[in-house]
N, C-alpha and C positions, 0 to 999 in steps of 0.2 A: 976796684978793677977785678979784684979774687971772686967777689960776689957776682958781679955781672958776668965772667966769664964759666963761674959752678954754674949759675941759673941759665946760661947756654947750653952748657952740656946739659943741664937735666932736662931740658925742651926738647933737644934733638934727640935725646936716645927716647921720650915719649913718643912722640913723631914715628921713631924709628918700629917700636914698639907697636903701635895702633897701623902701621903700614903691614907688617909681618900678619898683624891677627886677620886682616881683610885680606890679606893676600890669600892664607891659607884653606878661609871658607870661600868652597865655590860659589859661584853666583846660582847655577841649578842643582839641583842634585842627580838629572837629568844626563847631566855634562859628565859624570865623572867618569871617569876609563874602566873599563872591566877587562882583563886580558882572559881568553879559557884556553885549554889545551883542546885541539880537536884530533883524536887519533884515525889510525889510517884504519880503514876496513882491513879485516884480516891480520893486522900486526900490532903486536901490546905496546910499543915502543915509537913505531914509528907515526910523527904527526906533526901537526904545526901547532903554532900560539898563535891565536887572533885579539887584537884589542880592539873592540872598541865601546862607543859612549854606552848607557843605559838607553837611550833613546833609539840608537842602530841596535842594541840587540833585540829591545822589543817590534823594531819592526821588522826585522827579519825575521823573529817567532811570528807575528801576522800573517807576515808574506807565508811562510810554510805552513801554517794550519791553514788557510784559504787554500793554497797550493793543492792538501791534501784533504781539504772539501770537495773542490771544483773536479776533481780525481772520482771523488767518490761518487759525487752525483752522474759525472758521465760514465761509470761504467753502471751506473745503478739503470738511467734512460736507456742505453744501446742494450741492454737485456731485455727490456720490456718490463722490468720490474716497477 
């Protein structure tokens, strides 16, 4: 009875074990959180924290260098340039 209830516990703290190590690798790497600090124009102090995944902040870097393409090209055409 001593042996079958040791070889229980040592099953379930393996169990426990191989649940913890999957838990802690993400499934993308994609997914993981990134928080930055974005401060206010004009002030060293005052600002916010934004978290989010790797995946939102690359595409919000997309969105703003198109952003500041599409900028470029239209004042580059209304000059005649």
């Amino acid at each position: 009875m001593l042996i079958s209830t040791a070889f229980l516990t040592l099953a379930m703290m393996a169990d426990a074990v191989t649940t913890t190590a999957q838990a802690a690798v993400p499934a993308d790497p994609l997914d993981k959180v990134i928080c930055r600090r974005i401060l206010e124009t004009g002030s060293l102090v005052k600002g916010k924290r934004i978290c989010l995944t790797r995946r939102e902040w690359a595409r919000a870097s997309e969105k703003g260098r198109a952003h500041a393409e599409s900028m470029q090209t239209l004042i580059s055409t209304e000059r005649g340039n």
